[in-house]
C-alpha positions as CSV (number, residue, x, y, z in Angstrom):
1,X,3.7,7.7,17.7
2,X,5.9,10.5,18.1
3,X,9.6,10.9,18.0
4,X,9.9,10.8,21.5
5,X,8.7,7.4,21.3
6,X,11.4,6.2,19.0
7,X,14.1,7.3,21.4
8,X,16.5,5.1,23.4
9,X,15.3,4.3,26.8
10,X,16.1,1.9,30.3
11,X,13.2,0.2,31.6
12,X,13.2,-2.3,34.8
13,X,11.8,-5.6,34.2
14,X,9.1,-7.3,36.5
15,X,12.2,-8.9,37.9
16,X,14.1,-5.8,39.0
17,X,16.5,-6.0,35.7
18,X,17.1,-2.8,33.3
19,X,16.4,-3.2,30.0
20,X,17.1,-1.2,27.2
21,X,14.9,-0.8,24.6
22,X,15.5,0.7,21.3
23,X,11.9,1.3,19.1
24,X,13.9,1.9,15.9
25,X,15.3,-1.8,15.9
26,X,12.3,-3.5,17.8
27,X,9.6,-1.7,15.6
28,X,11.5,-1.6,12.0
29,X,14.0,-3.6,9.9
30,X,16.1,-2.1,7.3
31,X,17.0,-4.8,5.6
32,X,16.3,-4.3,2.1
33,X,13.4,-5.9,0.2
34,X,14.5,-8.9,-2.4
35,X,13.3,-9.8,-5.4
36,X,10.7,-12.9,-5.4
37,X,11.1,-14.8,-8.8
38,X,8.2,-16.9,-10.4
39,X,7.6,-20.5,-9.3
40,X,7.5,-23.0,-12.2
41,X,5.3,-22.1,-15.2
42,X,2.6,-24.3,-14.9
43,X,2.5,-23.7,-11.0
44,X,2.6,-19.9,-11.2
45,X,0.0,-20.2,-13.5
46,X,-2.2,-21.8,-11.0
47,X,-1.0,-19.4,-8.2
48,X,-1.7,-15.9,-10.2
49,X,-5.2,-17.6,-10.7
50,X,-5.7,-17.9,-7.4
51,X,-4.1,-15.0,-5.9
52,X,-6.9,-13.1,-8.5
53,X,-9.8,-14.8,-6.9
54,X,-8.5,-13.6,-3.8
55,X,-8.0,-10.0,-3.1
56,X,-7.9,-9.1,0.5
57,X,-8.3,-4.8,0.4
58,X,-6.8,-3.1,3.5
59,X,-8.9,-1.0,4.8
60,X,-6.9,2.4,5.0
61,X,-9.4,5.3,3.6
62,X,-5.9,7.6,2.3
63,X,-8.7,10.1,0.5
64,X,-12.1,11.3,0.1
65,X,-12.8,8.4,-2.8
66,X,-13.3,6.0,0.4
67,X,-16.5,7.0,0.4
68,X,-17.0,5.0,-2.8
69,X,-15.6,1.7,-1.5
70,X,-18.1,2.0,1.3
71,X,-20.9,0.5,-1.3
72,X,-19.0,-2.2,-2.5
73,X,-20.0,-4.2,0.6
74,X,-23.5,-3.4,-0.2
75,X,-25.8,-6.1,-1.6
76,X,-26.7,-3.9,-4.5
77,X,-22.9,-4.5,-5.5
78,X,-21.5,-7.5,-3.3
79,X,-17.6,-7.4,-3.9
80,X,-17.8,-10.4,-1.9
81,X,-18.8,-12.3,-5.2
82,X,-15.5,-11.5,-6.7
83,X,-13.1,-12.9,-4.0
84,X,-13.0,-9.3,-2.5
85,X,-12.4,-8.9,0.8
86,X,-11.5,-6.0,3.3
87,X,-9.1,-6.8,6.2
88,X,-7.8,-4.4,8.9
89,X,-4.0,-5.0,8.8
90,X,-1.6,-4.1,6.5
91,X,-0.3,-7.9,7.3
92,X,-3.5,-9.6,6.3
93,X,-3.9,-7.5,3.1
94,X,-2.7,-8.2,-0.8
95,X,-4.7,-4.9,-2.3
96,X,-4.0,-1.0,-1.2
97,X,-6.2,1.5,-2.3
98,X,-5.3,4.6,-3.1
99,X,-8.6,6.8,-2.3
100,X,-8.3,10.2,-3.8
101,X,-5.8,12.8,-3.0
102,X,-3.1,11.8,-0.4
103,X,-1.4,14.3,2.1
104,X,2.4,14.5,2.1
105,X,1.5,13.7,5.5
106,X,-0.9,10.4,5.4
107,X,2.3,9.5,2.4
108,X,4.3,8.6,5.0
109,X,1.9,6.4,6.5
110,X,1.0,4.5,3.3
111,X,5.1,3.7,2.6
112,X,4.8,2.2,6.1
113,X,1.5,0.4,5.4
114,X,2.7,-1.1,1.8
115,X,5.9,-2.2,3.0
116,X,4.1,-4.6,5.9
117,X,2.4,-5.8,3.4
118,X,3.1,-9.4,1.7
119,X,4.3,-9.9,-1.3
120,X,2.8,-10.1,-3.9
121,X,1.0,-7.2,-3.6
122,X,-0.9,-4.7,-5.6
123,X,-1.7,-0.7,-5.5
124,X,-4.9,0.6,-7.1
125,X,-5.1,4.4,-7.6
126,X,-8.7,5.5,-7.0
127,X,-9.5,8.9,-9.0
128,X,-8.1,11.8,-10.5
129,X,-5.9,13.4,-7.7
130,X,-3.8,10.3,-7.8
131,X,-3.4,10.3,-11.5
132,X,-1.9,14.1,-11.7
133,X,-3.4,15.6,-8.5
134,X,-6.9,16.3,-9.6
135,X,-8.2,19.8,-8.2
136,X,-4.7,19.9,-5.8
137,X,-2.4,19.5,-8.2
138,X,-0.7,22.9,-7.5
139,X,-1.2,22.4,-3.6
140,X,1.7,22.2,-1.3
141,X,0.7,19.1,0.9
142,X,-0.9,16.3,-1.3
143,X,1.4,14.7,-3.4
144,X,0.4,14.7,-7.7
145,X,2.3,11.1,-8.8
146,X,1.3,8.7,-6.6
147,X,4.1,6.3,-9.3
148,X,6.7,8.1,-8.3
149,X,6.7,6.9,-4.5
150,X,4.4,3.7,-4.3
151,X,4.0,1.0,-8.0
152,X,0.9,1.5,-9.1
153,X,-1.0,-1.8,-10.5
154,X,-4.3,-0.3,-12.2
155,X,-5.5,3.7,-12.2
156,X,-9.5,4.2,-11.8
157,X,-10.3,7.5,-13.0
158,X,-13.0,10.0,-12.1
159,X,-13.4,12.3,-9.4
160,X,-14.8,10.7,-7.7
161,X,-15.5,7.0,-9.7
162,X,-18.7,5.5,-8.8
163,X,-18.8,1.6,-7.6
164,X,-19.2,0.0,-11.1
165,X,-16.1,1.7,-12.1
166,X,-14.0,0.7,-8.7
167,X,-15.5,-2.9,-9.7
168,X,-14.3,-3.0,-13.1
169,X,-11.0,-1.7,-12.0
170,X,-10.7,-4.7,-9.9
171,X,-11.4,-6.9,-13.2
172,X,-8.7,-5.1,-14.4
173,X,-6.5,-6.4,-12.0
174,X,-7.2,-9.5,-11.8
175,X,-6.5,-10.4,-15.4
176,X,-3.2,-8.6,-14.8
177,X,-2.6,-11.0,-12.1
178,X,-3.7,-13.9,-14.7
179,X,-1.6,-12.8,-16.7
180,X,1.4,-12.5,-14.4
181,X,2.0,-8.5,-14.9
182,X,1.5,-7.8,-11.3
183,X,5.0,-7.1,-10.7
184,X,4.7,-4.5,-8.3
185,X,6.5,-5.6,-5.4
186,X,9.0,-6.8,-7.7
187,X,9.7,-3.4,-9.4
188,X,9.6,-1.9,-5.9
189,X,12.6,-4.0,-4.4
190,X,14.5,-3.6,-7.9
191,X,14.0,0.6,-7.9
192,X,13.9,0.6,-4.2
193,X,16.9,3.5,-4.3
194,X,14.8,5.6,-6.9
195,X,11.8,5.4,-5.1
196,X,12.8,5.7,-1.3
197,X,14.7,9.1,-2.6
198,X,11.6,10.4,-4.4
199,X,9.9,9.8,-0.8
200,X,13.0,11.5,1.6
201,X,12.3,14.5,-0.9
202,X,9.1,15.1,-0.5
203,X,8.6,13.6,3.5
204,X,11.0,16.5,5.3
205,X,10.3,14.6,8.8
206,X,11.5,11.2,7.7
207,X,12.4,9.1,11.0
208,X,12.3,5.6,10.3
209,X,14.5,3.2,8.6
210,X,14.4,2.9,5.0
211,X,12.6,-0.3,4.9
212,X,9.9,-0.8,7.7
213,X,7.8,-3.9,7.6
């Protein structure tokens, strides 16, 4: 999509009728995010529990650790065992991972991937680079603190980690879910101002609206 595409326009209707069409509203909201609080005890309880039995990845390779993930489907690992599951929209999805080093410009399209997301929803960081930029952590286009733009849930480290580490990263998770610590969305809506600035500075052609799911 380019900006060109985001631009007012008339079109004529199958019945002869203009219509104008405005992308920016018809593709985006910016209606701020909201805070979600906790159901009753006893029934959060039961929801975290499943919600950790059931973690649906999108698949969005941001890095070269998506290599790693690859195997993971594999019989010799089977995430499938562990409720985890890879789906191809950000709408379907309740896990992002982070795969490696991210480009200022592929940051722009993960903020617009985590935002379609549901809530709740989680963020694993997958290796070094997203930890304090690994090997590119004096280049000029990958970003070095992946927290101070997206929540992050659990950090894997390595460079890159192999399976067995990406799968006890995801037990990590899900006893943070258990326990009712995966907050992320939460702490999103509630530092939305800190964190949507942190992005603007860093994303110099920022053209959407500041919420976009």
């Amino acid at each position: 999509m380019s900006k060109s595409d985001l631009e007012k326009r008339t079109v004529m209707s199958p019945d002869g009728e203009p219509i104008e069409i405005n992308p920016l509203q018809d593709y985006f909201c910016d209606a701020r995010p909201k805070v979600h609080e906790p159901a009753l005890p006893i029934f959060e309880k039961f929801l975290n529990w499943a919600r950790s039995e059931s973690l649906w990845v999108l698949g969005f390779g941001t890095g070269c650790g998506a290599i790693e993930t690859r195997p993971l489907m594999t019989p010799r690992f089977d995430a499938y065992r562990f409720g985890i599951q890879w789906r191809p929209t950000p709408r379907q999805s309740s896990v992002f991972i982070i795969s490696g080093y991210l480009s200022v410009k592929t940051l722009k399209r993960v903020i617009r991937s985590y935002e379609q997301m549901q809530n709740p929803k989680f963020v694993i960081a997958l290796g070094s680079c997203t930890i304090n930029g690994g090997m590119y952590w004096d280049s000029y286009n990958t970003i070095n603190r992946l927290d101070h733009y997206l929540p992050v849930d659990v950090y894997i480290a390595g460079c890159m980690p192999r399976p067995e580490a990406i799968l006890a990263g995801f037990e990590k998770l899900k006893q943070i879910i258990r326990e009712g610590k995966g907050e992320g969305a939460n702490l999103y809506a509630q530092n939305f101002d800190w964190y949507k600035t942190n992005q603007k500075k860093i994303i110099k052609d920022w053209d959407m609206p500041d919420y976009n799911w």
